[in-house]
C-alpha positions, 0 to 999 in steps of 0.5 A: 610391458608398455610402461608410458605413452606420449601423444602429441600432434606432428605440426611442422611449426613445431620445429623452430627453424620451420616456424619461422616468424610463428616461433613465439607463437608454438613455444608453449606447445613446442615446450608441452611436446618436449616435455613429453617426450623426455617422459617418454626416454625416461621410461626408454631410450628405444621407442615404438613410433605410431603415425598416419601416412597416405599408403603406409609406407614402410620406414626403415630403421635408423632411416634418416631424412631432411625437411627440405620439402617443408623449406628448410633443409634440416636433417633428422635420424631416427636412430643415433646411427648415421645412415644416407638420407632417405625421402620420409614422410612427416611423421618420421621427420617429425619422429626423428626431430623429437628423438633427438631433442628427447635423447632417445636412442631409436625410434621405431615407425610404424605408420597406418593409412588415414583410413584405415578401419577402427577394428584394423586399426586396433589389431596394428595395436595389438600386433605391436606387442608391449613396447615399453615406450610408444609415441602416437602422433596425429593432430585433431580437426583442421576447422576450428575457426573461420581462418582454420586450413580446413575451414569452419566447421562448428563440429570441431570444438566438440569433436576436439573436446572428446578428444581431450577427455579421451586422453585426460581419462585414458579413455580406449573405448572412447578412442576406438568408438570414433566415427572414421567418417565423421573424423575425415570431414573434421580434417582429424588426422589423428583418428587412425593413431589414436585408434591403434594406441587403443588397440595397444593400450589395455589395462589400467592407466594414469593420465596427464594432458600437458596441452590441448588447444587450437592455436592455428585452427587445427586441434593439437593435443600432448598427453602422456600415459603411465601404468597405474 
């Protein structure tokens, strides 16, 4: 039985080394995510990661790769075991990063595209079983403020709002009623996770929202989820 869930956004200015002069300005985020994910280990070493990349690909277990594409050459590993580097995608480089900073054993990824439909998106859920620890990765709008990267959209901060009230309630139905369309013009990478942790996560839940703010313009949020 899935026994906790963190979410958390998957920003490369987590990582100190990546963030650069912007360090100071992620630390309460970077702590929030911390924490979260120690929770997490607390209920399992091995966890079941969920994220969004263009296409899906498929990770391998104890895959391990490099930011180097973000300019910086940091290594990261999915699992404890030491493997070649391999080219991954940001949420299991982001994966990796936060396996080892939770002292998890393994981490799992399954990835879905961004638009994937709702319903399809509910069934990777499903299909994923009962793990006992899962990790959903993805980040709200882009278009919060008029220097945010996907430029300002007054829609973000409603949209982004629901969203929090989604996770502080452990809301499933409001997470699989989001619009994929309306989300996409939001910049909301987050949506088709969000839409497979509602597919996985039936029954009764406790939740706490350890962070939610848009700091860069884009909508970050750290939840975590416990069996009631």
């Amino acid at each position: 039985m899935i026994r906790r869930v963190a979410v958390l956004p998957q920003p490369p200015l987590l990582i100190p080394e990546l963030a650069a002069g912007a360090a100071d300005e992620c630390a309460e985020l970077r702590e929030a995510c911390l924490a979260a994910v120690r929770r997490l280990t607390s209920a399992s070493p091995d966890w079941i990661v969920v994220g969004a990349a263009v296409g899906a690909p498929s990770v391998p277990e104890n895959a391990s790769g490099s930011f180097r594409g973000f300019g910086v050459d940091l290594g990261v590993s999915l699992s404890r075991v030491t493997t070649p580097e391999t080219e991954l995608p940001l949420p299991a480089l982001v994966a990796g990063w936060l396996r080892e900073q939770g002292g998890a054993s393994s981490a799992r990824v399954r990835l879905v595209d961004p638009a994937t439909p709702p319903g399809q998106c509910e069934l990777v859920g499903r299909e994923l079983g009962e793990p006992a620890a899962v990790l959903v990765l993805g980040d709200g709008s882009s278009r919060h403020g008029p220097r945010s990267p996907g430029g300002e959209d007054e829609r973000a901060v409603g949209f982004d709002d629901g969203i929090r009230a989604a996770l502080a309630e452990a809301d499933t139905a409001a997470l699989a009623a989001l619009d994929p369309d309306f989300a996409a013009g939001l910049g909301a990478g987050g949506r088709a996770p969000w839409q497979v942790l509602a597919g996985l996560a039936d029954g009764d839940w406790t939740a706490d929202v350890l962070y939610s703010a848009a700091p860069f313009g884009v909508g970050y949020h750290v939840a975590v989820w416990e069996r009631a």
